[in-house]
C-alpha positions in Angstrom: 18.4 10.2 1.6 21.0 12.5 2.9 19.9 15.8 4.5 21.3 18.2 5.5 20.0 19.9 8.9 22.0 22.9 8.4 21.5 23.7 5.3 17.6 23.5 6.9 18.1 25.5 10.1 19.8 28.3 7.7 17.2 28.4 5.0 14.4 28.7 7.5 16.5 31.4 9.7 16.7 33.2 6.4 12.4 34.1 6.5 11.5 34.8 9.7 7.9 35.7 8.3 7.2 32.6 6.9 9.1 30.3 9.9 6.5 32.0 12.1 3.6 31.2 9.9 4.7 27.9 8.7 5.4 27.0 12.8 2.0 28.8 13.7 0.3 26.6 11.2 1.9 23.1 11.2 0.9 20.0 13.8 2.2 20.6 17.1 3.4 17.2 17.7 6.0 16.8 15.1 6.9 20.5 16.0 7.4 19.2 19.2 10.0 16.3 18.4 11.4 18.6 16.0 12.4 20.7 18.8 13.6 17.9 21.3 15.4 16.3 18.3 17.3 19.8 18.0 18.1 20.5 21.6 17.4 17.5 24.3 15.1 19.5 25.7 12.1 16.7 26.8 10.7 19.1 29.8 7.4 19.5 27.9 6.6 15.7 27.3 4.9 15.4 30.6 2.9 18.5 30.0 1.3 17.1 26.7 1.4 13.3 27.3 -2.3 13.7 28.6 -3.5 15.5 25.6 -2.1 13.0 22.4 -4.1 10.1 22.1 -2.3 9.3 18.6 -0.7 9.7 15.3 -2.6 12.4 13.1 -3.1 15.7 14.2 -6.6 15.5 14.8 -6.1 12.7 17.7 -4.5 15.4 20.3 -5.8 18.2 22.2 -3.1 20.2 23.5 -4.0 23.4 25.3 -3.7 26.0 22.9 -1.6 28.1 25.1 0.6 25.3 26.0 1.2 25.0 21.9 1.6 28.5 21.7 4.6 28.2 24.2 6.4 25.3 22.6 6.1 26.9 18.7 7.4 30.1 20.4 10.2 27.9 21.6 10.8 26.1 18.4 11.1 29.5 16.4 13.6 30.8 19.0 15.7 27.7 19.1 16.2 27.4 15.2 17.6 31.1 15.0 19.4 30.7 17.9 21.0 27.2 15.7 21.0 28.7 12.8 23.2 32.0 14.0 25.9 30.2 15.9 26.8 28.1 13.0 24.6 24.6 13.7 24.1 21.5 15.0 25.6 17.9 15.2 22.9 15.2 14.1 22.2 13.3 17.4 20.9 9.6 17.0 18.7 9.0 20.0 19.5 6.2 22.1 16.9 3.4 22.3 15.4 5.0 25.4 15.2 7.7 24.6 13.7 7.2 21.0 11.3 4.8 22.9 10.4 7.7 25.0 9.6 9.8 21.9 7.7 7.5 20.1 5.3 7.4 23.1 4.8 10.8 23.5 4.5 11.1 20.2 2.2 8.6 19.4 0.5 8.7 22.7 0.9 5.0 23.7 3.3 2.2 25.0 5.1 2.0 21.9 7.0 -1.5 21.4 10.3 -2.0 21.1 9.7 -3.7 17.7 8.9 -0.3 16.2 12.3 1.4 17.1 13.9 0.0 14.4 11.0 0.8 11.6 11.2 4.7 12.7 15.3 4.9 11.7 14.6 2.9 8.7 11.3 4.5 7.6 13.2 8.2 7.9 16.7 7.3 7.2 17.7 9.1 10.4 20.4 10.8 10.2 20.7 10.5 6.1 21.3 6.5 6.9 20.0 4.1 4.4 19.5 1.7 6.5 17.6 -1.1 3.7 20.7 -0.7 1.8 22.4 -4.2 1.2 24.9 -4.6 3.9 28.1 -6.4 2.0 29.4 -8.9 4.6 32.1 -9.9 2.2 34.2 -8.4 -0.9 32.2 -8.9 -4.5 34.3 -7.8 -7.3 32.1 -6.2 -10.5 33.1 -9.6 -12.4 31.2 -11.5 -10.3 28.6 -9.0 -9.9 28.2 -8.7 -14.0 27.8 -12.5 -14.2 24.8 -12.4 -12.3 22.2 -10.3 -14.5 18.4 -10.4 -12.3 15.1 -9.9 -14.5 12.7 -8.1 -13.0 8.5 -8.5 -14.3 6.9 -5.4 -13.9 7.7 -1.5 -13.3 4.9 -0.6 -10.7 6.4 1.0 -7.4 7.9 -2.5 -6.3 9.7 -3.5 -9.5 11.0 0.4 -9.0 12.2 -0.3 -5.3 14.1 -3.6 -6.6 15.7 -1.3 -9.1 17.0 1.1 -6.7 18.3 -1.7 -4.2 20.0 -3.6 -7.2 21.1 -0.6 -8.6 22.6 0.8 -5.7 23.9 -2.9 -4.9 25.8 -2.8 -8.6 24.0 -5.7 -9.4 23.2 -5.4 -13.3 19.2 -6.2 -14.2 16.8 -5.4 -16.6 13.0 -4.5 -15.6 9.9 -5.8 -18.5 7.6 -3.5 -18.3 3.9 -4.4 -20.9 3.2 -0.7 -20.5 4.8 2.5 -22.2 5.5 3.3 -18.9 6.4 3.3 -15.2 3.6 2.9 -12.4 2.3 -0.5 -13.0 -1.6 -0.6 -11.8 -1.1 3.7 -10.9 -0.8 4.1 -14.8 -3.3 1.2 -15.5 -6.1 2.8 -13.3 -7.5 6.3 -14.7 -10.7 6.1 -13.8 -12.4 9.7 -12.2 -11.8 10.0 -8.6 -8.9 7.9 -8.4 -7.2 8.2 -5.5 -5.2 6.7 -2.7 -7.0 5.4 0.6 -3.6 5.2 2.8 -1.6 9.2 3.8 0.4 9.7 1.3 3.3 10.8 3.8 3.5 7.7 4.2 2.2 5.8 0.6 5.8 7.0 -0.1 9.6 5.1 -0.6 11.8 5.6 2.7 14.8 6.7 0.2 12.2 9.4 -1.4 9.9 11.6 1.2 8.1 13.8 -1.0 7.3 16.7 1.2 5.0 18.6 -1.3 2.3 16.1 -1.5 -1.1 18.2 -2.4 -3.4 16.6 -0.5 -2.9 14.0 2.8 -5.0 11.2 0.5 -3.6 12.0 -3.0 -5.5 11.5 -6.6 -4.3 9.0 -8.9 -2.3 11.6 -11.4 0.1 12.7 -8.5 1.1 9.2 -7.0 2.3 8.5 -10.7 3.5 11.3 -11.4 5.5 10.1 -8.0 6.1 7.0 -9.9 7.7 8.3 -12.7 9.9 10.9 -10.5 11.2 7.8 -8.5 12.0 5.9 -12.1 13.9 9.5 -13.3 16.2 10.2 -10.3 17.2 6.6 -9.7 18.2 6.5 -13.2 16.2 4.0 -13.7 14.9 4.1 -17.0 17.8 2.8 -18.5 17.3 -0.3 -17.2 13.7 -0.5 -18.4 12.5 -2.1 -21.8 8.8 -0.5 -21.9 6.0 -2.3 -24.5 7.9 -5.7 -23.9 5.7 -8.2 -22.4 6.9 -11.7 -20.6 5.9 -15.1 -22.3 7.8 -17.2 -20.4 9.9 -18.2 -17.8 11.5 -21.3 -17.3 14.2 -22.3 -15.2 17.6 -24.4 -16.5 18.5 -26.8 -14.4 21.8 -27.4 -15.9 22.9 -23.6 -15.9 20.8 -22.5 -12.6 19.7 -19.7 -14.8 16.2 -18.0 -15.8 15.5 -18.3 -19.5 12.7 -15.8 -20.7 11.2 -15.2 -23.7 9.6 -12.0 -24.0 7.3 -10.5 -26.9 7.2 -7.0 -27.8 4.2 -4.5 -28.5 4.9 -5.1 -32.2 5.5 -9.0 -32.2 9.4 -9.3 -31.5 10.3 -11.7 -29.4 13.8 -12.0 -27.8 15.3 -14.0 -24.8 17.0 -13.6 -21.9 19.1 -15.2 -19.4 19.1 -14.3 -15.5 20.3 -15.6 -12.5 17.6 -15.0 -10.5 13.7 -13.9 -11.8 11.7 -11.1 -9.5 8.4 -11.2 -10.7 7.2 -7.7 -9.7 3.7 -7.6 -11.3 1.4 -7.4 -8.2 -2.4 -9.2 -7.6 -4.4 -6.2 -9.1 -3.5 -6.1 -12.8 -5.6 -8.7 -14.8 -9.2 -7.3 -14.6 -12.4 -9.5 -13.5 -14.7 -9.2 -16.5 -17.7 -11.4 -15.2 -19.6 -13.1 -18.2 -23.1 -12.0 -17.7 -25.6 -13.2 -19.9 -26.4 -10.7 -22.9 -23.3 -9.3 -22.7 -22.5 -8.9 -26.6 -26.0 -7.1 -27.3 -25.2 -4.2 -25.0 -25.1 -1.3 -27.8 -23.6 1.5 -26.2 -20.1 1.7 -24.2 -19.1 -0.7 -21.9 -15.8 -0.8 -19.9 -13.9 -2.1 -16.6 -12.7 0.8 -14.8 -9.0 -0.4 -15.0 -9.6 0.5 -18.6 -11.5 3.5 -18.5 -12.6 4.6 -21.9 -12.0 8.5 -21.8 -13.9 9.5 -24.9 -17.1 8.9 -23.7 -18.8 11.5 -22.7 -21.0 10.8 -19.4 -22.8 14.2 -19.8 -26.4 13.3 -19.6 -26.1 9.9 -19.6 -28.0 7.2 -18.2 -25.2 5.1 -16.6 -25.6 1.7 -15.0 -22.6 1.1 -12.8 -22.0 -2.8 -11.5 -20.1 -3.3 -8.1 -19.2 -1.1 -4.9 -16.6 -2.2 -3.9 -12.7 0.4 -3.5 -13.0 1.3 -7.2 -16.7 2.0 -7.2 -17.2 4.1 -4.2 -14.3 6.1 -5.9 -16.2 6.3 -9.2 -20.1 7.1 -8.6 -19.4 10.5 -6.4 -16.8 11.5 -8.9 -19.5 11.1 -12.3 -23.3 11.4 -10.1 -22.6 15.4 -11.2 -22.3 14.6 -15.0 -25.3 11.7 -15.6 -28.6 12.0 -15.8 -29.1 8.5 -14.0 -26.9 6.4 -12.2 -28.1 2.9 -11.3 -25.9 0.7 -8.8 -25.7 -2.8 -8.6 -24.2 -4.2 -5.3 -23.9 -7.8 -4.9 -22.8 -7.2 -1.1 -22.3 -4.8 1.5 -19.1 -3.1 2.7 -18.1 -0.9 6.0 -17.5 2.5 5.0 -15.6 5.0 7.3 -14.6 8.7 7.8 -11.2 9.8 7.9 -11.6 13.3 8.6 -9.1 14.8 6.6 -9.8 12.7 3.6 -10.9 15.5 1.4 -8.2 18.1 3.0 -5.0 19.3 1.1 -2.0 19.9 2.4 -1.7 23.3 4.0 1.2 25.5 2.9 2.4 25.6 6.3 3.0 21.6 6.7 4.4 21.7 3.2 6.9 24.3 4.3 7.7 22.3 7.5 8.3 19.0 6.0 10.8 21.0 3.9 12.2 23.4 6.2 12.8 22.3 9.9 14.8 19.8 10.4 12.9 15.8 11.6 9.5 17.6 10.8 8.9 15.1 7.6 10.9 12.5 9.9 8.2 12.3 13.2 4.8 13.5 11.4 5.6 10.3 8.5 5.9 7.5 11.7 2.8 9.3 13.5 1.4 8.2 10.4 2.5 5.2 10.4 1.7 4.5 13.6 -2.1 5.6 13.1 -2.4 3.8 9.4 -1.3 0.7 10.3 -0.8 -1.7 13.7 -2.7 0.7 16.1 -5.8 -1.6 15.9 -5.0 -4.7 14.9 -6.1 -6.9 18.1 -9.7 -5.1 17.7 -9.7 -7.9 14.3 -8.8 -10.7 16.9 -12.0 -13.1 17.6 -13.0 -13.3 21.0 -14.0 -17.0 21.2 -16.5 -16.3 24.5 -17.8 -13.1 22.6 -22.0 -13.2 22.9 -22.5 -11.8 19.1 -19.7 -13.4 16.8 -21.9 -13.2 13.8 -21.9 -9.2 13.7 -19.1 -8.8 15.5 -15.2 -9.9 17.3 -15.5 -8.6 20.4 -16.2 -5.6 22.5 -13.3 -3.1 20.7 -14.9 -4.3 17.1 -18.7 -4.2 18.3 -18.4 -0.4 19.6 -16.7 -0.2 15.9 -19.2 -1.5 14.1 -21.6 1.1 16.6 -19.6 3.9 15.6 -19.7 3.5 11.7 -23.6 2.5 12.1 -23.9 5.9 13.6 -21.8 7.9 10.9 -23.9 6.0 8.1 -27.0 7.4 10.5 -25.7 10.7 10.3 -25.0 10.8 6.7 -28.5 9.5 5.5 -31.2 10.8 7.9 -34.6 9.9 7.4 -33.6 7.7 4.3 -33.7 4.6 6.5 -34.1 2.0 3.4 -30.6 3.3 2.1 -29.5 2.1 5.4 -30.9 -1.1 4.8 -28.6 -1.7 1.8 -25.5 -0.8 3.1 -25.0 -2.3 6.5 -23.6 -5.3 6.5 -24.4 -7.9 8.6 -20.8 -9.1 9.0 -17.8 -7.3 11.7 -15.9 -4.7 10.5 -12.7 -5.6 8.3 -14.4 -8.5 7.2 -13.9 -7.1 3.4 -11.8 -3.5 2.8 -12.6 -1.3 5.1 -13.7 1.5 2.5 -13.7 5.8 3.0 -16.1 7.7 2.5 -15.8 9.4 -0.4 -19.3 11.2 -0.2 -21.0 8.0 -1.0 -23.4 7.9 1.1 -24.7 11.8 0.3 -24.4 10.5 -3.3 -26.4 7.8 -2.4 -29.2 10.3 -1.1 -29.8 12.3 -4.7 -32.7 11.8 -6.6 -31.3 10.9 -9.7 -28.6 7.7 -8.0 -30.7 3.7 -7.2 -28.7 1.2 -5.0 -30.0 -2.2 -5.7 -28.5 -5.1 -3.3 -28.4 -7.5 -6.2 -26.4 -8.6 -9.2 -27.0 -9.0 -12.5 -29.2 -11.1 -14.2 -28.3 -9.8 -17.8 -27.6 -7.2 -19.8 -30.0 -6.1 -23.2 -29.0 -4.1 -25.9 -30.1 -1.1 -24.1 -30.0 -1.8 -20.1 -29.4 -4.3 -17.8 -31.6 -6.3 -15.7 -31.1 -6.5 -12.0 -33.2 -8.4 -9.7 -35.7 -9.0 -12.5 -36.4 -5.4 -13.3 -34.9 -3.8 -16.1 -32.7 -0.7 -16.1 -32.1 1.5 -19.1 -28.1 2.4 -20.2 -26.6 4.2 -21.8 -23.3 3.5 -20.6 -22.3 0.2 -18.5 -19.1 0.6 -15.8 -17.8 -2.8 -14.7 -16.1 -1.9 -11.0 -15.8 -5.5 -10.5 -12.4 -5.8 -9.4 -9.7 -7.8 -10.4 -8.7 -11.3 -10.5 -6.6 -11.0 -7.5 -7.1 -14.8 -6.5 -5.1 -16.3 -9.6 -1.8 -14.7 -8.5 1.2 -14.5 -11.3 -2.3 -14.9 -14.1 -0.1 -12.8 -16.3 3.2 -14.7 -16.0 4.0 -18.1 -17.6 6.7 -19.2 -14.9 8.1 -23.0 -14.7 10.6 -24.4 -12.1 11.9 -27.4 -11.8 10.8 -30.9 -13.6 9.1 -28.6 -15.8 6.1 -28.1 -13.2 4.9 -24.8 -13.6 4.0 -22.1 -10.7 -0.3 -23.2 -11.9 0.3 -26.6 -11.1 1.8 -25.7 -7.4 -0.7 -23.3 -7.1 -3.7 -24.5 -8.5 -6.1 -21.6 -9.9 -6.6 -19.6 -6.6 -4.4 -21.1 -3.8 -1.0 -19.6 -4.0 1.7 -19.9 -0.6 4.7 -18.7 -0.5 7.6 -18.7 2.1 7.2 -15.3 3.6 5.2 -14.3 0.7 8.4 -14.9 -1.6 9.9 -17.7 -2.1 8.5 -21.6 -3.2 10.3 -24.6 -3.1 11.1 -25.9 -6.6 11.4 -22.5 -8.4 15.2 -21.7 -7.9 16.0 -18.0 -7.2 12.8 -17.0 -8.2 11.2 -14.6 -5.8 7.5 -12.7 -5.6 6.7 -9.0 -4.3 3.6 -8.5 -3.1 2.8 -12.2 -2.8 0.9 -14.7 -1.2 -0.3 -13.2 2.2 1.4 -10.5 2.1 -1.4 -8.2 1.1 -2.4 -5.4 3.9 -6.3 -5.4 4.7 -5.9 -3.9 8.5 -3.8 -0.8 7.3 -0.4 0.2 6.7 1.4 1.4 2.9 2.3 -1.3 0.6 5.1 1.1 0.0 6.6 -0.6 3.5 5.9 -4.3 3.0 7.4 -4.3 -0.8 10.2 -2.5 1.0 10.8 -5.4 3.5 10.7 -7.9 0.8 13.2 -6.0 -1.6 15.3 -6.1 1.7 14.8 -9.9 1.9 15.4 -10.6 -1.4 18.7 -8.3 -1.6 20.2 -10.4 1.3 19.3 -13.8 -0.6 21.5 -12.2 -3.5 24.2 -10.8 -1.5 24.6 -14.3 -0.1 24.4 -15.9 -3.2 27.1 -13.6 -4.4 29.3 -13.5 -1.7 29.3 -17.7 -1.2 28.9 -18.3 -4.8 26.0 -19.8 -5.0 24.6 -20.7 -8.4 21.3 -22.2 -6.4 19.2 -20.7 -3.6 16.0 -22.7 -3.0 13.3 -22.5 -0.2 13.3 -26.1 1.7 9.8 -27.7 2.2 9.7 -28.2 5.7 9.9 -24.3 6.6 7.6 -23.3 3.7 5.3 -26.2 4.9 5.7 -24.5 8.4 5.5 -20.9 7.8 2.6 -21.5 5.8 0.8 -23.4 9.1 1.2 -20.5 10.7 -0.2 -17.8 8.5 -3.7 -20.2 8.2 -3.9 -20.6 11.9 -2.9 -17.3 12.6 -5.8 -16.4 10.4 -8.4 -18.5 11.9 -8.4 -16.2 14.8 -8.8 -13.3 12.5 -11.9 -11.0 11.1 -11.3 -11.9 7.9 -11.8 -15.8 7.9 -15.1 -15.1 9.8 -17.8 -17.5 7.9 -19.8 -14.6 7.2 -17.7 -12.8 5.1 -17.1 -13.7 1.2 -14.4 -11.8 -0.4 -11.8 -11.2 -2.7 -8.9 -11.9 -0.2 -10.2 -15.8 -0.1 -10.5 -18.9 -2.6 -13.0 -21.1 -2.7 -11.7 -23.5 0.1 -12.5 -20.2 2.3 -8.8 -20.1 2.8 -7.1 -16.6 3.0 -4.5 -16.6 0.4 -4.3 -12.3 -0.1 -4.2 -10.5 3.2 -1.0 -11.2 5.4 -1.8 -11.8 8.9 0.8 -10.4 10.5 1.4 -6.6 12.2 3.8 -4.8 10.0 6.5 -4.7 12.4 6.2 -8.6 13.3 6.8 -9.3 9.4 9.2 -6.7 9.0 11.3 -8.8 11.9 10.5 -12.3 9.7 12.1 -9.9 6.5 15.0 -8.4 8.4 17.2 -10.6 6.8 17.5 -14.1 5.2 17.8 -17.3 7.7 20.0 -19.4 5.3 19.3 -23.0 7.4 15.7 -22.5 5.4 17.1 -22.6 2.1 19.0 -25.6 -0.2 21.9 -23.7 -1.9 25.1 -25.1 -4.6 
């Protein structure tokens, strides 16, 4: 995304009032790289290296004076700019990023990360996941190879771009009437995004006037749908069209896929390579509880929130706690006369302190206004959202208490959210009881608090730790007691384990994608690609789901990198073929289960979605963001069979 710092530096120089107030009011750190990103200046980094501690603004305690001083600068040196006609965008070198980044971030920032921060800001207005042509493709080759794309949520939109950009020519299926995939899907009250939203956010599109740093539902698609309009994307899109099948031709190398429209139309089409785009969380989990059909009144999954019922008053039973549900019961509890929860098991819940905040006008101003604002204050983000704690979900194979916790980082964890719960409760001990689990942090989603536990201290809301033994015409039983409805809300989840569930795909020999994979034990090369399925590639597949932070935003962006490489070298070497070779795929996936068997989330104690039945972890990728954005830098061709 190119910007331009001049045009910046002048339009802030142009009202002092609000440069002072915006300045005044924003986080001191980015301020701070701002300003040594403008004029080389690095003589305050010893003086506030003691106080950061790490990537939001909460995490550092400069002196106040000593922030005064270095706003006071930052004003000064962008009129200064501004007046004598500008300044020449400087690329740091790598020690002297590397330097920044620990300041900023205050730690030892590794060298692996240097890379992410110019791709994650475009630095400079350099798109740096662009497909790099190594050799010349004319448009006539590039208009023989036509890509289908399942699925228009924000990582069928990111292949778009890429392909777009590329020239390659592709059509996205979308089922719905529009763009935003499981964001469109999901309505439910208090929708809302867990991960900053500075960050939650494509590297070629910053969006600098975000409401709130953990935005509702509504504005990430409304995101969505911006992304899909100034890409140009919608061209490309046939909406209401739903995918059959896909089967692969051996004798042409090509995708043939039958699609079905909203009104019964079915049509085919023929693509060189197949990107199924449709994610883990779209097929709800409906459990089949006994009694089901009697209920009288509503009843409905939260992915398909029924908006015409009116909760007013109502006695509402609501079954499951886990993301969706800790979302949903604060946001109604207001509305009902009675809400009754049943929780089959336990999950961490934790405070992010500026969960609930908005944006302030002054940060919004910055992130437009000065120049590398938006740039430093979306990697301290990064930084704090994602790898900064990852070896505290390491088990400690000599640690005295491995069935609560991993070791000594994760047990004074599990101390501190014991505490907040404490906190939040008082002398409601027994709600306590129901809601701390026995197993280590991380073990499931680590979930925020969205008032949940206040909500769980009103007269008129019942937790019981049980599930369900059936539902009546007029209320469901829990634990042998019955429970009077008026309204039943399913926050069960989705059925995340039978990955591709709404795609029909077959490879070679006719052996489909659910006869490699079984009902719930999908691999993947690198999440992507499987051996005997042809230029067919996954987003957001096996193991590649992020349970210890981080924006899916960044891995989908790594594997649209990956996946535009395997096409460029397709296209460039004229390959009708480019298949994944057992032996690394056999490998790679060796890795990921023993990498995993020294991680919190195999932990025997812990049932969850991100495992099958085996116990095997088939969702959650176990790597840190920047090691699998290294394995996704680029395609290793000696892995793959290609003609």
């Amino acid at each position: 995304m190119q910007i331009d710092i001049n045009k910046q530096l002048r339009d802030a120089a142009k009202d002092p009032e609000m440069l002072r107030k915006s300045i005044a009011g924003a986080h001191i750190v980015p301020l701070l790289m701002s300003y040594v990103h403008l004029t080389g200046d690095t003589a305050y980094f010893e003086q506030v290296r003691p106080y950061i501690h790490g990537g939001w603004d909460y995490q550092q305690e400069i002196p106040t004076e000593l922030q005064t001083k270095i706003r006071a600068d930052l004003v000064a040196a962008i009129e200064r700019l501004a007046e004598s006609g500008g300044v020449e965008h400087h690329n740091p070198s790598a020690g002297e990023l590397k330097t920044m980044l620990d300041v900023a971030c205050g730690a030892d920032v590794p060298d692996m990360y240097l890379p992410i921060f110019y791709e994650e800001t475009c630095l400079g207005g350099v798109d740096y996941r662009a497909v790099q042509w190594h050799n010349a493709v004319s448009d006539e080759q590039k208009n023989a190879f036509p890509v289908v794309i399942a699925g228009a949520g924000f990582s069928g939109l990111v292949m778009g771009v890429r392909l777009k950009q590329a020239g390659i020519p592709f059509t996205i299926i979308e089922k719905n009437s529009e763009v935003g995939g499981t964001w469109y899907e999901n309505t439910y009250p208090g929708i809302g995004v867990d991960t900053p939203c500075h960050f939650y956010s494509f590297s070629l599109m910053p969006n600098p006037e975000w409401p709130d740093y953990f935005s509702k539902g509504s504005e990430i698609q409304h995101y969505l749908e911006h992304i899909a309009d100034h890409f140009g994307l919608r061209e490309h899109i046939r909406f209401n069209e739903a995918i059959e099948l896909a089967s692969y031709d051996e004798s042409s190398c090509c995708w043939q896929i039958k699609t079905v429209a909203a009104g019964g139309t079915e049509s085919n089409l023929s693509a060189r390579a197949f990107i199924s785009a449709v994610g883990a969380l779209n097929k709800p989990s409906v459990p089949k509880f006994p009694g089901m059909e009697s209920f009288k009144g509503p009843m409905f999954h939260t992915a398909r929130w029924d908006h015409s019922v009116d909760l007013t008053g109502k006695k509402v039973v609501m079954i499951g706690t886990g993301a969706t549900g800790i979302q949903v019961g604060p946001a109604i509890v207001d509305r009902v006369k009675s809400l009754t929860i049943a929780q089959r098991s336990k999950h961490w819940i934790i405070k992010h302190p500026m969960y609930h905040e908005g944006v302030p006008e002054a940060v919004t101003w910055a992130s437009k206004h000065i120049p590398y604002y938006l740039d430093w204050f979306r990697f301290g983000l990064f930084w704090a959202a994602s790898d900064g704690f990852y070896d505290t979900l390491r088990i400690d194979p000599n640690w005295t208490d491995p069935v609560h916790s991993l070791n000594a980082e994760n047990a004074q964890m599990r101390e501190d959210l014991i505490n907040y719960a404490k906190s939040q409760v008082g002398d409601q001990t027994d709600i306590l009881e129901k809601t701390i689990p026995e197993y280590p942090p991380f073990g499931k989603r680590m979930l925020r608090d969205n008032d949940w536990y206040k909500m769980l201290c009103r007269p008129n809301v019942e937790l019981i730790n049980s599930g369900v033994d059936r539902i009546e015409e007029d209320g469901v039983v829990i634990a042998g007691r019955k429970y009077e409805a008026d309204v039943i809300v399913l926050a069960t989840g989705f059925e995340a384990h039978r990955m591709l569930g709404s795609l029909q795909v077959v490879g070679r020999n006719g052996v489909s994608i659910r006869d490699c994979w079984g009902e719930d034990n999908p691999r993947a090369h690198l999440g992507i690609t499987v051996p005997g399925f042809p230029n067919f590639f996954a987003l957001y597949g096996p193991n590649t789901n992020l349970a210890h932070g981080g924006s899916a935003f960044f891995h989908s962006e790594c594997q649209v990198r990956y996946i535009s490489d395997a096409l460029r070298v397709m296209l460039e070497n004229g390959y009708k073929e480019l298949e994944v070779k057992q032996e690394p795929y056999l490998a790679y996936n060796q890795k990921v289960d023993e990498e995993h068997k020294q991680l919190v989330w195999s932990h025997p104690g812990v049932t969850s979605w991100y495992k099958n039945k085996q116990g095997r972890v088939i969702l959650n990728s176990p790597w840190r963001l920047a090691v699998y954005r290294q394995f996704t830098a680029e395609i290793d061709l000696s892995q793959y069979s290609t003609q």
